[in-house]
N, C-alpha and C positions, 0 to 999 in steps of 0.2 A: 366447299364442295360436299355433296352429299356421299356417303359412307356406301353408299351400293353404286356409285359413280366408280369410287374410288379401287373398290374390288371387283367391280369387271376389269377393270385397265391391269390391278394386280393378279388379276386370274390367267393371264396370257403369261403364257411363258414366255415368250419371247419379247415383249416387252416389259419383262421381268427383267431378262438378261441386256435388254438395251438401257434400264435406267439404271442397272447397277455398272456399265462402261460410265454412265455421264455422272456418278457417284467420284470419280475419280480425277474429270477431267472434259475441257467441250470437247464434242468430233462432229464433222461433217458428217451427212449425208454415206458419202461413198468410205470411210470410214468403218463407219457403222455398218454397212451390208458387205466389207470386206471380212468384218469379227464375226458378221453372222451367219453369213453363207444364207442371206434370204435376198431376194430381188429387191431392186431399189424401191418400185412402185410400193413392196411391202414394207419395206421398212418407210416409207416416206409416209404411207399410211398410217401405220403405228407410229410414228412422229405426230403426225397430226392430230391423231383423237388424243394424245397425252397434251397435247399442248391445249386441246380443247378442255381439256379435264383440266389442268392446271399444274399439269406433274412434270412440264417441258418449255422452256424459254428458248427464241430465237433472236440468234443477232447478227446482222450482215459486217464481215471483215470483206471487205474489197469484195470481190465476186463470189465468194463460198456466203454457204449461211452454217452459222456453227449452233449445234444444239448443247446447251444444260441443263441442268436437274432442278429444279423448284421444290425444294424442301418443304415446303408449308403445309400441302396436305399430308404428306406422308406424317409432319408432325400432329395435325390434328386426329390423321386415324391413331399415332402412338397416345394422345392423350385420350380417344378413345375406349383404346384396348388396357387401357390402363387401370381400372377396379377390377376388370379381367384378371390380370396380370397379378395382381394380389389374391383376388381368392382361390388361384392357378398354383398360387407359389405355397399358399399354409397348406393346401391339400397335399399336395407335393413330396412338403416338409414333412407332414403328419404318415406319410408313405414311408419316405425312407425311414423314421422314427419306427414304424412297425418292422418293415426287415433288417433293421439291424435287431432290433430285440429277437426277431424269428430266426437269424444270423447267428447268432448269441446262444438262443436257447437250442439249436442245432449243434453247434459246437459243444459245449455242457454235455449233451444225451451221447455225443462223441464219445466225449472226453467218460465220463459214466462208466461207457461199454467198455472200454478199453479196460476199465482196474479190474 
């Protein structure tokens, strides 16, 4: 799946909050628009561009159809975001390294005034 496929579908809030219910567990249809307070038609919609995109499986139990989660893109946008993710984390690191020393030396000029 291509990576601007993948964050339109994650751009929606609401099918944000519909793939983190199927993170947990399948639900129907009516399920799902009872958690969401959005109309069927729309959730039935956001069902189906996720399942076009690849972020949604369907499978018939007797007359319901139950929706889950498709893990696999979501793990290629993580391997993605992932040298992200590292040169996110040494910047980060090298941040709180400076306010604790700015932390540090505030305290000192404190402690200083005081005597």
């Amino acid at each position: 799946m291509e990576n601007n496929t993948l964050f339109e579908m994650l751009a929606e809030p609401n099918r944000r909050a519909i793939l983190e219910r199927l993170r947990w567990k399948e639900h129907t249809v009516g399920e799902l628009v009872a958690a969401s307070g959005l109309s069927q038609p729309g959730v039935s919609k956001h069902l189906r561009l996720m399942r076009e995109a690849g972020l949604v499986a369907v499978r018939r139990s007797g007359r319901e159809q139950l929706y889950s989660l498709r893990p696999g893109p979501l793990r290629e946008l993580d391997d993605w975001l992932q040298p992200y993710r590292r040169f996110w984390s040494s910047k980060l690191e090298a941040l709180e390294r400076s306010l604790d020393d700015e932390a540090a030396a505030d305290r000192s000029s404190i402690d200083k005034a005081k005597e």
